[in-house]
N, C-alpha and C positions, 0 to 999 in steps of 0.2 A: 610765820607771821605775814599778814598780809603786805608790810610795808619794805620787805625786803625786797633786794635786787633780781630774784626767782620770780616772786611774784609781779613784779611792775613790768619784766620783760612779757609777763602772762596779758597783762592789761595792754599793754603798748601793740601787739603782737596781735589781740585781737581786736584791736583799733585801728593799724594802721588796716588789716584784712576790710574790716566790714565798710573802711571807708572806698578804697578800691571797687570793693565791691555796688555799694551805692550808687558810687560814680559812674561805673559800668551801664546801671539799672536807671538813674535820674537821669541820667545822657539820654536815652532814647527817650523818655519826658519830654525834655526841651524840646529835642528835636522835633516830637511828633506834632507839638504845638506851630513851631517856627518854621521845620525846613521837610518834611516827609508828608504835611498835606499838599504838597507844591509838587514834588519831585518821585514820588511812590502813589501818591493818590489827584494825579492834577482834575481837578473839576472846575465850573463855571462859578458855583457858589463857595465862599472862603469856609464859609462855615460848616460846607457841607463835606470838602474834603477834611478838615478837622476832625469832622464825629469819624472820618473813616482812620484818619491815624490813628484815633482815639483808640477804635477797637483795636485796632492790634496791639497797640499797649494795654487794652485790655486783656488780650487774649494769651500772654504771658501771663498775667495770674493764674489762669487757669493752671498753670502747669505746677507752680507753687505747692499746694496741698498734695500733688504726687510728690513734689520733690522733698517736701517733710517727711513724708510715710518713709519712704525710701531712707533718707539720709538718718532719718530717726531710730528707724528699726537696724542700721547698722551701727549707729553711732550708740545706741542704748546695746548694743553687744558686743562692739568692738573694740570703742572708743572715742570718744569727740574728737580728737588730732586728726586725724587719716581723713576723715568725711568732712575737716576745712579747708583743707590743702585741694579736696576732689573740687570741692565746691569754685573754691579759687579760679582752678584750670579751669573748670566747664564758665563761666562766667567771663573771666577774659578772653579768651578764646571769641566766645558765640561774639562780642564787644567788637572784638577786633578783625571779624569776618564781616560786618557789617559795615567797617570805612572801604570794605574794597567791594561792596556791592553795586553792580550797574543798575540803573534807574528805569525807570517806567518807560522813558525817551528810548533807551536803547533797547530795552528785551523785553520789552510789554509787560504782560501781568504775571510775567515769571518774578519778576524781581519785588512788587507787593507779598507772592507766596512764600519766596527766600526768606524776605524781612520779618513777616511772621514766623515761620518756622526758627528763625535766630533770635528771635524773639521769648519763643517755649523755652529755649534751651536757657536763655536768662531767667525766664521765672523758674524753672526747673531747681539750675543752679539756688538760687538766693532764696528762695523756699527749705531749703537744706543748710545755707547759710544760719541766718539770725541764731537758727533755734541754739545749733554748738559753740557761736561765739557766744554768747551771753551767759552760756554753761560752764563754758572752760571755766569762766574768770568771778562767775557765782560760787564754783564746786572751787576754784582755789583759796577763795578770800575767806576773810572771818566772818561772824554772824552777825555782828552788831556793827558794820559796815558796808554791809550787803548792795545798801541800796548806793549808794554812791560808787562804788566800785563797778559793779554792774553795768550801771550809767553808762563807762565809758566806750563800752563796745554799741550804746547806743547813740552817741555820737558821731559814728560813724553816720550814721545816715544825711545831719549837715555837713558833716564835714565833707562826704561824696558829692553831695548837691552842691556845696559850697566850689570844691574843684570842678565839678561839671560846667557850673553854672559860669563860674570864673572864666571859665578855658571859652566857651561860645562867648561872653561878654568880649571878653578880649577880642578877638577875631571879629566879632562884630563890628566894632571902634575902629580895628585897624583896615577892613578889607570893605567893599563896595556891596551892595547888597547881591548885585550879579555874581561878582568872585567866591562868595558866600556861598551862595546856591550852586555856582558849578565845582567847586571842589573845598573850600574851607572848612564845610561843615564836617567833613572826613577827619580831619587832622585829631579831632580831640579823641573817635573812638579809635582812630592807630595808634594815639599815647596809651591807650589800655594796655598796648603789648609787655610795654615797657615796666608798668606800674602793674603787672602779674607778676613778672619778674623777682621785684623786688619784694611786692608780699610772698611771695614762697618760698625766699631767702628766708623770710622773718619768722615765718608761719613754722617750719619745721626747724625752729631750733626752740619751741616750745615742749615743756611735758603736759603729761598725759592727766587729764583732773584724778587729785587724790582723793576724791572723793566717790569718784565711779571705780579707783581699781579696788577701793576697799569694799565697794557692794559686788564689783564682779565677785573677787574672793569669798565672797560670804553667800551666794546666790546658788539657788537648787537650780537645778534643770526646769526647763520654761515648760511648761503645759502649752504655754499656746503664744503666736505671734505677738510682741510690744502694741502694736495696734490695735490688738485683739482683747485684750489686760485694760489698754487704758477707755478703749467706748465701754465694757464691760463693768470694769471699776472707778473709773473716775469720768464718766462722761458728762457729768454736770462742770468738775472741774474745766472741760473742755467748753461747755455752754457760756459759763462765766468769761474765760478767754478772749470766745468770740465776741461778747458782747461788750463787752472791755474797752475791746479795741477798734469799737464802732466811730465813735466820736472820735479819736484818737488817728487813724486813717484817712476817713473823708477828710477832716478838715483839712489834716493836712497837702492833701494833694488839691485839695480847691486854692489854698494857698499861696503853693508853690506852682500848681501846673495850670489852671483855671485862670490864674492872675493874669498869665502871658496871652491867653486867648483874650480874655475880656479887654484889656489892656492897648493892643494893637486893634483888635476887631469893634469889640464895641464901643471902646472910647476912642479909636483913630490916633494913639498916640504911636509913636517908635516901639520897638524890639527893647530896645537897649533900657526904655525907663521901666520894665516888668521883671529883665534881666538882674538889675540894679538892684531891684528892690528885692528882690528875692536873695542874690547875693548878700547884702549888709542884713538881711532878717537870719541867713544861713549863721553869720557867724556870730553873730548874737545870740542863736539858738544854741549852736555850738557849746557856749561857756554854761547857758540856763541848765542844760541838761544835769551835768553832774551839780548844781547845787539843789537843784528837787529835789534829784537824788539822795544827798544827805539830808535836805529837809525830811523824807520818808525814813532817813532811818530816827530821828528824832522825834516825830510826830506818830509817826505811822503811815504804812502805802495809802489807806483808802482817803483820810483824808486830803493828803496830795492830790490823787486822783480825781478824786470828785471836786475838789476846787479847780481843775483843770477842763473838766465836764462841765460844769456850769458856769463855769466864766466863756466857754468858748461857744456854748448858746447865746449866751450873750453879745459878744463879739461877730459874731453871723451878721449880723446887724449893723452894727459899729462900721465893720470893712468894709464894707461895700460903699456906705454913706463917705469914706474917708481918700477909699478910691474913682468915686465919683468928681470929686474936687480937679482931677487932670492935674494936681501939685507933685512933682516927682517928689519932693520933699514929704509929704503929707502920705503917698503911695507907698515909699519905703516904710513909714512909721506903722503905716497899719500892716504892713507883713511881718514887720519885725516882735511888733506888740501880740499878734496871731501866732507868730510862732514861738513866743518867748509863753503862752498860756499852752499852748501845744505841748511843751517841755514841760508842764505839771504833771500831763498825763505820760509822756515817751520817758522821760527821766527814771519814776521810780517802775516802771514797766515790766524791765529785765528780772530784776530781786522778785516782784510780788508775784511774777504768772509761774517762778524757777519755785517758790514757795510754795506754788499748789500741788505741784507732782512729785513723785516718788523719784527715789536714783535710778529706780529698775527701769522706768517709761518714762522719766523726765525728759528728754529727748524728743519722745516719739509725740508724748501729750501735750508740748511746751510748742513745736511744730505744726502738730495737726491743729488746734484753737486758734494758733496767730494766723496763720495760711488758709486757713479755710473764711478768715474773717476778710483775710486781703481779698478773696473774693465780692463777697458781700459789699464792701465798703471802696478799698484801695481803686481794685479793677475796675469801678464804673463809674466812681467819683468823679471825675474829669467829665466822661460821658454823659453823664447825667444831669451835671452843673452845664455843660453848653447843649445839652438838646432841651432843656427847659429854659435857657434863654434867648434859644430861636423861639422856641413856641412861644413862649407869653412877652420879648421883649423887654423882660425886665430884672434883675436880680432878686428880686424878695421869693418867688418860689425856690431860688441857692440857699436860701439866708432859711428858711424852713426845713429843707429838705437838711443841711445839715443841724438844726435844734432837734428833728426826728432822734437823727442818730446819736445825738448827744445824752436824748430822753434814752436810749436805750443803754446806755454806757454808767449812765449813773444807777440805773435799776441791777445792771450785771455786777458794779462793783460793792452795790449796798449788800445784793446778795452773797458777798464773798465772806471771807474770815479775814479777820487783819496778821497777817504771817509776820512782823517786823521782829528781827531778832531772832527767828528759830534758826536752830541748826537744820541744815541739810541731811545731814550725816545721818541723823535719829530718824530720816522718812525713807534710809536708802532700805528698810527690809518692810514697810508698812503694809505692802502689799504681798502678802502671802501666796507663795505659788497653789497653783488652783488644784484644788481635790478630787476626788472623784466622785460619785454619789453614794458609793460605799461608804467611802472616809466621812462627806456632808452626813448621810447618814447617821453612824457611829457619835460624829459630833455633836450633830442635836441631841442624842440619845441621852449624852452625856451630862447633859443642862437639865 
């Protein structure tokens, strides 16, 4: 039963994980915004060391989509436990090599290449992350509460930004803007250490999804790579994915990471009122998540979704007009309100993309869509929202560029199937190990 004490240490276990984890991943966010175009990329122009932090938090996406393929194609043969605990370690770790990195001041352009390089290792990690938390605790639960359930390993995402966000706020209020820059900003990724720790207390006294060991059990020998199965057999499933999670990414990270730029740079206000506002939107979002989530399992995922796609075209518009006002009061409102329509789409997420794929490459297929999209979307969303408002000066090419991706998000999820309620269980053998051309053969023959 899903409501048992088995199960909730399954939910809890991969919540407290992916918020760790987040927090790891939205820590460099902030930072790249606030304290690494200053101190890793100093230049004459604010905005122009900006687009170079930018990249390099771009440039950990990149690694993302390996680190799917990778964690997927083990996790869809081994097990999802083992490859969240790896994830775990590679994640805190690269986190916590990063509070002890020397600056641009002391070791030149050695210390820009480090921060990228510790950078990959974070997309790397969390690439390999999402896909098996959201499995574990999909393949544990029941059918007709999927979507809420699920939810909660997507929570982790505010809830990491929410400690990220928290932990720089604090330190901000308490320390000098100097003291900040010369050593405060360290403090929050050295508490990573501690907060791996304790996730991998958590993390391995979970089991193993009963849902994958009953497909291992029942599974022939592979003809060909999990990778290889699912561009082969389900590569529109993977099309869908991507496109899903168009609207669903950007926005989000203009929200959360876009806000801090605009905020201090183009409006001339403080750190702390972007800070803020994004903290009280985090844990607002927080609680939003698991009731879309139930709302999808009542209604169904696509309409969740696509209400959350076309309100947050909408909304393009609205935030900017609302953070225009310089009202801290008014600024928190529209982050909050943005990311509480964001939770339409990240809420029932988990359930509907776990519902496209089979047990055998659900892993691998559930990985490769979301991470290849974090490309597309996640990785240059920041980048792209402030090299369009140096060039044209203004926020309405932001407020377009994400209604594009919005328009694409709702055409990916019209083209989906509504999966609410299905068992797992009934897709773990759907995909038939591959034949030969004898066997193809024979089969046709047979028809």
């Amino acid at each position: 039963m899903a409501g048992d004490k088995k199960f909730l240490r399954v939910v809890g276990a991969s919540l407290i994980g992916t918020t760790i984890e987040w927090y790891d991943f939205f820590l460099y966010t902030s930072a790249a915004a606030l304290v690494f175009n200053k101190l890793f990329f100093p230049t004459a122009d604010p905005l122009t060391g900006t687009l170079l932090a930018f990249l390099t938090y771009a440039i950990g996406f990149l690694a993302r989509p390996l680190g799917g393929v990778l964690f997927g194609h083990f996790g869809d043969k081994i097990g999802r436990k083992q490859l969240l605990v790896l994830s775990l370690l590679l994640m805190g770790g690269a986190t916590f090599a990063m509070g002890l990195l020397p600056t641009y001041a002391t070791i030149g352009v050695a210390a820009p290449i480090l921060l990228t390089l510790l950078r990959l290792v974070q997309g790397f990690a969390l690439g390999g992350e999402w896909g098996g938390a959201v499995l574990i605790v999909s393949e544990h639960g029941d059918d007709k509460r999927r979507g809420f359930w699920a939810s909660w390993p997507q929570c982790g995402a505010p809830g990491g930004n929410l400690l990220a966000t928290g932990v720089l706020a604090i330190l901000a209020a308490v320390q000098t803007d100097a003291d900040f820059l010369a050593y405060g900003w360290r403090i929050p990724f050295l508490i990573s250490g501690v907060l791996v720790i304790i996730g991998l207390w958590i993390r391995l006294t979970v089991a193993e999804s009963p849902v994958f060991l009953a497909a291992q059990a029942k599974a022939e020998t592979r003809a060909h790579a999990p990778v290889v199965e699912v561009f082969r057999d389900s590569w529109r499933r993977v099309l869908i994915t991507i496109g899903a999670r168009m609207a669903e990414n950007v926005s989000y990270y203009v929200i959360t990471a876009f806000i801090l730029v605009y905020v201090t740079t183009g409006l001339g206000l403080t750190k702390g009122v972007g800070l803020n506002a994004v903290l009280i939107g985090s844990a607002v979002h927080f609680i939003s998540i698991p009731l879309w989530g139930a709302l999808s399992d009542r209604i169904g995922r696509r309409p969740v979704y696509l209400f959350g796609a076309i309100s947050m075209a909408v909304w393009a518009f609205v935030f900017f007009l609302m953070l225009d006002t310089k009202s801290p009061g008014v600024i928190i409102l529209a982050a909050t309100i943005g990311l509480v329509l964001h939770g339409a789409m990240y809420g029932p997420q988990a359930a509907f993309f776990s519902e496209q794929f089979p047990t055998r490459v659900r892993y691998t297929g559930l990985s490769i869509g979301s991470q290849l999209s974090s490309i597309a979307a996640g990785a240059v969303a920041p980048l792209i929202a402030v090299a369009l408002f140096k060039s044209f000066g203004s926020t309405v090419p932001v407020s377009l560029y994400l209604v594009g991706m919005c328009l694409i998000t709702v055409v990916a999820v019209l083209a989906a199937r509504e999966s609410k309620g299905m068992s797992l269980g009934d897709r773990a053998v759907d995909i038939p190990p591959a034949r030969t051309p004898v066997e193809t053969t024979a089969a046709e023959s047979a028809h």
